[in-house]
C-alpha positions as CSV (number, residue, x, y, z in Angstrom):
1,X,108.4,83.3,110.2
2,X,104.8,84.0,109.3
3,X,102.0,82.2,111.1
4,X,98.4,81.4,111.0
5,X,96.2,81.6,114.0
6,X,92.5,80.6,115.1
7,X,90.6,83.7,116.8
8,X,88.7,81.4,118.9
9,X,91.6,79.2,120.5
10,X,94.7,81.2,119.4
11,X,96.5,78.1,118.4
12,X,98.6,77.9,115.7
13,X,97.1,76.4,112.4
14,X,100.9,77.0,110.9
15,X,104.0,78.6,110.7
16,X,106.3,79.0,107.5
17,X,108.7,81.0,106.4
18,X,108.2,83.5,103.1
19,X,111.9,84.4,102.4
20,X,113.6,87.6,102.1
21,X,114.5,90.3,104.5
22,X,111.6,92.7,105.2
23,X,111.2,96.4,106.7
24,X,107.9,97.2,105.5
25,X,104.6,95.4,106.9
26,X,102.2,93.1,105.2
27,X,99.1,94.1,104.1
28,X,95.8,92.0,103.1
29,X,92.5,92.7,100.9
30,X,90.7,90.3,99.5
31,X,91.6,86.7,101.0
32,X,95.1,87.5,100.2
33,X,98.3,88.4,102.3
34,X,100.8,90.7,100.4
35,X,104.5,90.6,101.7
36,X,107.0,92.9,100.1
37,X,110.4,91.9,100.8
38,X,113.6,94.7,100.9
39,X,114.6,93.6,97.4
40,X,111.2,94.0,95.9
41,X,110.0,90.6,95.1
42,X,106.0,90.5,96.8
43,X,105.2,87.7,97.8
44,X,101.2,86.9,97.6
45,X,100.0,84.3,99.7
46,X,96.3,83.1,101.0
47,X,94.2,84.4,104.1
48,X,93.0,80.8,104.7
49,X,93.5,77.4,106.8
50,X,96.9,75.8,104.8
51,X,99.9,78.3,103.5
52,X,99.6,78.3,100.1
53,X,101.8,80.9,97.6
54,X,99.5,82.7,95.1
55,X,102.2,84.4,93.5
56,X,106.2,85.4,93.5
57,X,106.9,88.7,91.4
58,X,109.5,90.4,91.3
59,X,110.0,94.6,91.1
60,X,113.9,95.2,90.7
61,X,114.0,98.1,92.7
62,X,114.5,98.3,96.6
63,X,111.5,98.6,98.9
64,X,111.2,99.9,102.6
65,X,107.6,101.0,102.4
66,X,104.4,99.5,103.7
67,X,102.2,98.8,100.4
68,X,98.7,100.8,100.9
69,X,95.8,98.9,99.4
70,X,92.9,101.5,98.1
71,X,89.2,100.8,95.6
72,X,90.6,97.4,94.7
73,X,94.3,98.7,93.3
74,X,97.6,97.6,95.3
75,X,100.3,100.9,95.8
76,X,104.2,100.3,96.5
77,X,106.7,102.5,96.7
78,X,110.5,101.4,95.2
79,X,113.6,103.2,95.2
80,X,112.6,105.2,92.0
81,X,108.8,104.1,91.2
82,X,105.2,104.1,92.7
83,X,104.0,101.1,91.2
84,X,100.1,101.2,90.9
85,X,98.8,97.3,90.6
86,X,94.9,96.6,89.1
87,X,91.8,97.7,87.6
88,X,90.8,101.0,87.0
């Protein structure tokens, strides 16, 4: 279950779930929450007020690592690969 909270009054603003089993811990640059789920499929949703999925993609390969965000580019480590995602 992921869930949004307010700083000010820790309340809840949700709760939902992203699917997938996970051992590695999401990460966030950008206004963006990356999940990685055991199977590989990252799941990219919003930093903001109402859970909203950016994006669903899938890397074919097992993952157990964290993902490590660095200068703009998004690192995670499969089974076999180190995938290295954006610009130059």
């Amino acid at each position: 279950m992921t869930s949004a909270v307010t700083a000010k009054t820790t309340g809840i603003v949700w709760q939902e779930r992203v699917g997938g089993s996970f051992s590695a811990s999401p990460v966030s640059a950008e206004g963006r929450i990356y999940f990685v789920a055991g199977s590989g499929e990252t799941t990219v949703i919003e930093a903001g007020p109402e859970f909203k999925v950016l994006a669903k993609n899938p890397l074919d390969e097992k993952v157990q690592a964290s993902p490590a965000i660095s200068r703009g580019q998004l690192f995670i480590r499969t089974e076999k690969h180190l995938f290295c995602i954006g610009g130059k």
